[in-house]
C-alpha positions in Angstrom: 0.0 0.0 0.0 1.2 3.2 -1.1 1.6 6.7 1.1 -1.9 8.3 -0.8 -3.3 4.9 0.0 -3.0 5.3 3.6 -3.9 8.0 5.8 -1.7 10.7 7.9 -2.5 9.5 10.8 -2.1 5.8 10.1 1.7 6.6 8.6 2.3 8.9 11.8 1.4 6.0 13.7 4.0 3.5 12.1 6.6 6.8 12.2 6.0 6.7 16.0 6.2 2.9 16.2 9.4 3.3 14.2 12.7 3.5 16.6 15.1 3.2 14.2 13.7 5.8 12.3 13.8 7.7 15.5 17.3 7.4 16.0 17.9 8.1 12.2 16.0 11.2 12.6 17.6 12.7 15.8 21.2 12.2 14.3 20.8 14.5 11.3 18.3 17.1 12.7 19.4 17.4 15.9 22.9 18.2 14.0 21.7 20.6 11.4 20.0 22.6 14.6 22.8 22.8 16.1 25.4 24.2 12.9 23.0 26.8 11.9 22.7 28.0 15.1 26.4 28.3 15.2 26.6 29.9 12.2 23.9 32.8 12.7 25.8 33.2 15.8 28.7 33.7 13.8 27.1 36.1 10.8 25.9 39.2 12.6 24.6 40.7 9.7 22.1 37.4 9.3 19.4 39.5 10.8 19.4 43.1 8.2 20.4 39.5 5.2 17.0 37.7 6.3 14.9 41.6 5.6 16.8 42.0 2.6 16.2 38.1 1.2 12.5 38.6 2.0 12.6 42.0 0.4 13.9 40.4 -2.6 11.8 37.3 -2.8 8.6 39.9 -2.3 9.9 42.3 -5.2 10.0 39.1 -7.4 6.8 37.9 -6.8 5.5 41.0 -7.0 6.7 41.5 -10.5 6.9 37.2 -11.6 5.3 38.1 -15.4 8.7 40.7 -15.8 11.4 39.1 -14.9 9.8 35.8 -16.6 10.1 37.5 -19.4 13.2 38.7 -18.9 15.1 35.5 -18.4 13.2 33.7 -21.2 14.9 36.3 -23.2 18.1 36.2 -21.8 18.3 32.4 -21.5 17.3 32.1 -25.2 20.1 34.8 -26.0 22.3 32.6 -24.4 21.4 29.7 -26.4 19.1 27.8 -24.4 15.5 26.6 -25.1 12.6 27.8 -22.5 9.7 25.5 -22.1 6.7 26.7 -20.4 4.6 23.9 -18.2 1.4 24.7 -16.7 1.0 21.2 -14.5 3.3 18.4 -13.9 2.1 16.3 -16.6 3.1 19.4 -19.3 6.5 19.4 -17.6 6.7 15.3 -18.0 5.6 15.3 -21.2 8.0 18.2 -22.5 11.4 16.5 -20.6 10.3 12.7 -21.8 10.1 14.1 -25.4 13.2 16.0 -25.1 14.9 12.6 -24.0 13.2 10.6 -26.9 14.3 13.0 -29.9 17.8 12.6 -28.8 17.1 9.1 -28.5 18.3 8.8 -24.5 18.8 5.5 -23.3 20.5 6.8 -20.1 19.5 10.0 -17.7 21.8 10.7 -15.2 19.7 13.2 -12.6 20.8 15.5 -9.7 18.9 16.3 -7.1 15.7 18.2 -7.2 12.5 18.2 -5.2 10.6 20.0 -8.3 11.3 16.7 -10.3 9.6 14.5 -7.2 6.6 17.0 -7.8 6.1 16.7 -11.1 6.7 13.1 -10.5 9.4 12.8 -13.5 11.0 9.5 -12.0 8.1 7.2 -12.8 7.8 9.2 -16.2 11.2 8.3 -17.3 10.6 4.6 -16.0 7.7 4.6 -18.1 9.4 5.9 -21.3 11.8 3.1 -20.8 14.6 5.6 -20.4 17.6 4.3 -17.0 17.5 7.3 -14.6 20.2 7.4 -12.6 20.2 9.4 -9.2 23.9 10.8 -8.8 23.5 12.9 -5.0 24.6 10.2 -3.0 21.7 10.5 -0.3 19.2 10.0 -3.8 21.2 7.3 -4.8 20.5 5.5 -1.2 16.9 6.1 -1.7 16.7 4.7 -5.5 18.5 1.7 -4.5 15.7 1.4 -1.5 12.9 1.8 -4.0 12.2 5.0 -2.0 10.8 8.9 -2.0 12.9 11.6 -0.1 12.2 11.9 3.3 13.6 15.6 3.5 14.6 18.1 0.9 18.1 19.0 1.7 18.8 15.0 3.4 16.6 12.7 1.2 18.1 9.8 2.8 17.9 11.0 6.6 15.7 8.3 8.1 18.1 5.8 6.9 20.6 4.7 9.6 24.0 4.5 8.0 24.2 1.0 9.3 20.9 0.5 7.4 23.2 2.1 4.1 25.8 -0.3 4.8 23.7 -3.4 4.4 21.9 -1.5 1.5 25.6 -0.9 -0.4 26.6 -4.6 0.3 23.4 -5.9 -1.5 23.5 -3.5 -4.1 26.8 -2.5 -5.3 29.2 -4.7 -7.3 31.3 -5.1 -5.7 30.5 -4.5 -2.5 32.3 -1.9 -0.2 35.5 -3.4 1.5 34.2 -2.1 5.1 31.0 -0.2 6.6 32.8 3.2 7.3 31.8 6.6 5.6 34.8 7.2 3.9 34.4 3.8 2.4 30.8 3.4 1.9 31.0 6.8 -0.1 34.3 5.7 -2.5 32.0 2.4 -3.2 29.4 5.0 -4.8 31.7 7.1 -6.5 33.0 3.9 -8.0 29.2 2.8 -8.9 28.6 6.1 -10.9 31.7 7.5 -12.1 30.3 5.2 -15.6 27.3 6.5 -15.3 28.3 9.8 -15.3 30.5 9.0 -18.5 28.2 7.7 -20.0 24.9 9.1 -19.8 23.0 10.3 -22.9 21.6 13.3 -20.9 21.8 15.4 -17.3 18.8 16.6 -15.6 19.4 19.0 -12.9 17.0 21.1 -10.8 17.4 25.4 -10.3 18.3 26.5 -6.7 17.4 30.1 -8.5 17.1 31.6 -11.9 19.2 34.9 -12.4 16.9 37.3 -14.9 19.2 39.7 -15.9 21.8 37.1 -17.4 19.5 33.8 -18.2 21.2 31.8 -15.9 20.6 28.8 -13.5 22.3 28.3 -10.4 22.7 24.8 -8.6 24.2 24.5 -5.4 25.9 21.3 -4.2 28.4 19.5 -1.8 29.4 16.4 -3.3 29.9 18.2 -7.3 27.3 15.6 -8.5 25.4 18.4 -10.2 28.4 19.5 -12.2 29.1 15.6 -13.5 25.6 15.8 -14.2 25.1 18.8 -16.6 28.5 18.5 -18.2 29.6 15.7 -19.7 25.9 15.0 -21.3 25.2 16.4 -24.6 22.3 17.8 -23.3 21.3 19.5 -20.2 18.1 19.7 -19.1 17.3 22.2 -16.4 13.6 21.6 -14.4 12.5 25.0 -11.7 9.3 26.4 -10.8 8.7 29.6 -11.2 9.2 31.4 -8.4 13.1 30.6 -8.2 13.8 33.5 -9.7 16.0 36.4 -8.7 16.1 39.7 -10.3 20.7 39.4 -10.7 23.3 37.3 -9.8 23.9 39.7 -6.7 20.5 39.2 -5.6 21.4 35.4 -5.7 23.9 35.5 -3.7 22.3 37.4 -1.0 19.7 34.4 -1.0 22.9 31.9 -1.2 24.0 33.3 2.5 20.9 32.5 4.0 19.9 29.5 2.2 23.7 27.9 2.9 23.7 28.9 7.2 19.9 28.2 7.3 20.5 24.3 5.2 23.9 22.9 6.1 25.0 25.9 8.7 27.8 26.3 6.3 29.0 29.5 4.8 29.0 28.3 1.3 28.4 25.0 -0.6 31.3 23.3 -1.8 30.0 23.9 -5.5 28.3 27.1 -6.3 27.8 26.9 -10.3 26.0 28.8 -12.7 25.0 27.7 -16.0 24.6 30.4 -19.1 23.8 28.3 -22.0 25.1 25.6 -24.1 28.9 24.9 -24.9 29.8 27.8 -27.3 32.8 27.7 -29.7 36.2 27.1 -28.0 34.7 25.9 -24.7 36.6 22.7 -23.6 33.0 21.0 -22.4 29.7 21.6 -21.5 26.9 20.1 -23.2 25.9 20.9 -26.9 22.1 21.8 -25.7 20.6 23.2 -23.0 16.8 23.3 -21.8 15.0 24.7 -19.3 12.0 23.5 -18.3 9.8 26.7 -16.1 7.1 24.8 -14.1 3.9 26.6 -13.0 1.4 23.6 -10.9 0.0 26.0 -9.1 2.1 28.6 -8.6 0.2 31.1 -10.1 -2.9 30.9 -8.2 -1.0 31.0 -5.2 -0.1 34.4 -6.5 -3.7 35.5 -6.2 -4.5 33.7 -2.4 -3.9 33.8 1.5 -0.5 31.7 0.8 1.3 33.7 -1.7 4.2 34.4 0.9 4.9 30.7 0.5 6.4 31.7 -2.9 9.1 32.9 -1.1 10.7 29.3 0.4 14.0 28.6 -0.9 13.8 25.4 0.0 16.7 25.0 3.2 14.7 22.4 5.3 15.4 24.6 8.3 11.4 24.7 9.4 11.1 20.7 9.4 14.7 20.6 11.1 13.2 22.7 14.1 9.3 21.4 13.7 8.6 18.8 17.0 6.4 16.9 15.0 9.1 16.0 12.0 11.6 15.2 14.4 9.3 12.5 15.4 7.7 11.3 12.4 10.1 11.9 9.5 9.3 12.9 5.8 7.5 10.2 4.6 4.6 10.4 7.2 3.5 13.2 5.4 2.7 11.3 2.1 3.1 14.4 -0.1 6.2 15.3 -1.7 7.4 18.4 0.6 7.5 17.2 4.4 7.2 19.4 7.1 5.4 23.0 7.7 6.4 24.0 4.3 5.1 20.4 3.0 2.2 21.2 4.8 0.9 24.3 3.2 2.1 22.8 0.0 1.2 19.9 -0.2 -3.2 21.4 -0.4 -2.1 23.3 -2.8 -0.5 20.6 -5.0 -2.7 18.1 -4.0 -5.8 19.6 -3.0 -7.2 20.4 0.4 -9.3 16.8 0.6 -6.8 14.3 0.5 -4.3 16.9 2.5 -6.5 18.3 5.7 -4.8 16.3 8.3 -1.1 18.1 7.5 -2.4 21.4 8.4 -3.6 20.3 11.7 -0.8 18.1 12.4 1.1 21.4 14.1 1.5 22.9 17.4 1.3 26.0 16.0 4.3 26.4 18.5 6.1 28.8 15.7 10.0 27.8 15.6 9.1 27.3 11.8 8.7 30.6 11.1 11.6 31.8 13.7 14.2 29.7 12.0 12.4 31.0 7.9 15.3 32.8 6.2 13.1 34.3 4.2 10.4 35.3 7.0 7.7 32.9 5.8 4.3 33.0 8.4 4.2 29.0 8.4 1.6 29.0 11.5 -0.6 32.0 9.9 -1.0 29.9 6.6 -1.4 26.9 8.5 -4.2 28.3 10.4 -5.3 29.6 6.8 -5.6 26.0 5.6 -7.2 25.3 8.7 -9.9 28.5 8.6 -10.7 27.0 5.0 -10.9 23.2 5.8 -14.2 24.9 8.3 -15.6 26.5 5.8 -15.4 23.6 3.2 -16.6 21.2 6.2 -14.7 19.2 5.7 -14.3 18.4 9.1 -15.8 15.3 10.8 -19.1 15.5 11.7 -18.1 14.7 15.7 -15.6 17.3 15.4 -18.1 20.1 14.3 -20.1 18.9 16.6 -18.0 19.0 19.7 -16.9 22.6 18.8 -20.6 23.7 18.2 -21.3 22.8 21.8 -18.2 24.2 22.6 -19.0 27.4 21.1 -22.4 27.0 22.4 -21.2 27.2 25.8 -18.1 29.2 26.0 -21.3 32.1 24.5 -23.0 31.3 28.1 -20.6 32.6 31.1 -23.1 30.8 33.5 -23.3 27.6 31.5 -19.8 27.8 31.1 -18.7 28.1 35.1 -21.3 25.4 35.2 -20.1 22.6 32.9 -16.6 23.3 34.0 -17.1 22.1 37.7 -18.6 19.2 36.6 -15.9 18.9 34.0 -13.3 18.8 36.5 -14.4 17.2 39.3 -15.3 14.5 36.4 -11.8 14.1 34.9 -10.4 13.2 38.6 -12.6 10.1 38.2 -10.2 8.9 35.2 -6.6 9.8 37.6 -4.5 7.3 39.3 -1.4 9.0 40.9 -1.5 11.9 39.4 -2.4 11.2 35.9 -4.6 10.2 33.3 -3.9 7.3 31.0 -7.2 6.5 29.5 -9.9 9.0 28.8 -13.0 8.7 26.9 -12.6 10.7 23.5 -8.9 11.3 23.7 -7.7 8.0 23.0 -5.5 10.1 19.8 -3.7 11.9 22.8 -3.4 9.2 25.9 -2.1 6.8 23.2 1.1 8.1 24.0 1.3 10.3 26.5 -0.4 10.6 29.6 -2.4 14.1 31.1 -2.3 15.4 34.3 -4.8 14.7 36.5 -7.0 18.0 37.5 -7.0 19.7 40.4 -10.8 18.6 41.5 -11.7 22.4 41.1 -11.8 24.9 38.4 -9.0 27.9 37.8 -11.6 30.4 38.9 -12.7 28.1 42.1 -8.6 28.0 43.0 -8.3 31.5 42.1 -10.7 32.4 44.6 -9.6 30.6 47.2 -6.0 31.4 47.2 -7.2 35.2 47.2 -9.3 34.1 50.1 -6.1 32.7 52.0 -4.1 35.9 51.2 -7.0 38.1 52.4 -7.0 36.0 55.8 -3.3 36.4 56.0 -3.3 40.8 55.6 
């Protein structure tokens, strides 16, 4: 059974069953917490770059059908081809036709989140074309038969003694020992052909400079780079909102998306990409295609989550979110994880198959504290929320219960009323100080218990410790 097959909770359930996973996910999150806070510490001007990365991201959005046209114009000057894709199966259908008129037998890929959302994996299966995943934390996950479980660490709920068995049953021949160092020479070894060999390079857009036509992909392993060169043609998939006005205004986004990511001060491979190979170039590829993805984009232009246009996709809100760090990626079921997954994830999806993400949050806001950009996660949570209500599309109990909530909370007499019994109630359900088993709750005593009430209400305490300090003066 596959992740839309099931629902949220029942995959949150088998996350939380999961300790493995667990350990897997504590290793690399707790880590990445702990670097970029070290490295905001460390870049005192991270506060006036955040303003100015927001400012840029709203300029941009605020003017997308400009500097669209701009870099269409400027890529094409530089010898590219632009494609336009209104939906993922536009986009498929453009890069799967690219592959066939050049007759591809082999597609090397790099990573890139916007071709899991477009779902260009299963088309290139489909086509009968070999995709080959070069990042090394997507090449775990192919060999798994697997979807990324985050967006900068695809492969972070896999243990790397769960990588080493993986490696030993996969690769030919297998690594000589289960270290890092040795695990990771056994992939070079598995894909240095591959990259020789492949018929074309697919690579994703980090951002999309307008005033020069060029795409910029940042990496730490140079995968990208063996990805769009050697092929004879390089095929470039972004949505449309990656773009930035100049290469300066890129690299003001590359400070904050680098701390925010990795808590490193720059990728180990910053490149941009102008073009094809031009005369006298000693490589490159002989075409060049870029592939501009809408799939909603657009219409998020026009709504209440237009400020998610902004995301530059550094993981930093799922790295800090208390419900990730206990359920992973995958237990969301869409393609983006996490508070960012979960405002995206409606909007790609659609809000039926998606309510449970938006009220899977705390609301406790470390998302939006951590945003390089200054994206309100909670308010356009609580948006998707206000508009799941409206759409009732809320269980008929659950509309219920809050009707005679609402019905009573409107009544201060009813209210003092139903609390006291409420209270006094709820101790009937204690044992030392706690409540393991309550009627209704059964989501929340599952696995954790609640304390056991006073006997009386706040007011009723209130009261009588006034009372007792009266007595006392």
């Amino acid at each position: 059974m596959t992740a839309s097959q099931t629902s949220f909770k029942t995959r949150a359930a088998a996350a939380l069953a999961d300790r493995t996973l667990k350990v897997a996910i504590d290793r690399t999150t707790a880590t990445a917490e702990r670097k970029r806070a070290a490295a905001v510490a460390a870049f005192p001007e991270f506060a006036a770059a955040r303003e100015r990365g927001e400012a840029i991201k709203n300029h941009v959005i605020a003017h997308l059908d400009h500097y669209l046209v701009m870099f269409e114009s400027n890529a094409t000057a530089a010898g590219a081809k632009v494609h336009w894709a209104a939906d993922g199966a536009e986009a498929r259908a453009i890069v799967t036709r690219i592959c066939r008129d050049a007759k591809a037998k082999l597609v090397t890929r790099s990573k890139s989140m916007l071709g899991e959302e477009i779902g260009l994996p299963h088309a290139l299966a489909n086509a009968g074309i070999e995709r080959v995943e070069t990042d090394l934390a997507e090449h775990i996950i192919q060999l798994a038969g697997e979807k990324p479980s985050h967006i900068v660490w695809p492969a972070m709920h896999r243990t790397r003694e769960q990588v080493a068995e993986l490696f030993k049953a996969s690769h030919h021949p297998p690594p000589a020992a289960a270290d890092p160092a040795t695990m990771v020479q056994s992939a070079r070894r598995e894909l240095r052909a591959k990259f020789l060999g492949a018929d074309i390079g697919i690579s994703g857009a980090n951002f999309l400079i307008a005033a020069t036509g060029a795409t910029c992909t940042v990496t730490n392993e140079g995968n990208a780079e063996l990805t769009t060169t050697p092929p004879r043609i390089h095929i470039v998939t972004a949505g449309i909102e990656k773009l930035v006005p100049s290469t300066a205004h890129a690299f003001t986004l590359l400070r904050l998306l680098v701390r925010s990511a990795t808590g490193g001060e720059l990728t180990q491979y910053t490149t941009f990409h102008c073009g094809p190979k031009r005369a006298g170039d000693a490589d490159g590829p002989e075409e060049m295609h870029i592939v501009l993805v809408d799939n909603g984009r657009t219409k998020m232009l026009a709504d209440e989550f237009r400020t998610m246009l902004r995301c530059i996709r550094c993981g930093a809100c799922m790295n800090h979110c208390v419900v990730y760090r206990q359920i992973g990626g995958h237990a969301y079921g869409g393609t983006y994880p996490g508070p960012m997954g979960s405002v995206l994830t409606p909007v790609l999806d659609g809000l039926a198959g998606a309510r449970d993400l938006p009220h899977a949050c705390t609301l406790n806001g470390r998302c939006a504290e951590v945003c390089p950009v200054g994206i309100p996660l909670p308010t356009l949570l609580r948006a998707w929320r206000s508009r799941s209500w409206r759409e009732r599309r809320e269980p008929r109990a659950l509309r219920a219960g809050i009707g005679f909530w609402a019905l009573v909370a409107r009544r201060p007499t009813l209210y003092r009323l139903v609390s006291r019994i409420g209270v006094r109630m709820l101790r009937l359900f204690g044992s030392r100080g706690w409540i393991a088993r309550l009627p209704l709750a059964r989501g929340w005593t599952r696995h954790r218990d609640l304390p056991r009430p006073a006997g009386r209400t706040f007011m009723e305490q209130y009261r009588a410790n006034q009372a007792k300090q009266g007595a006392r003066a």
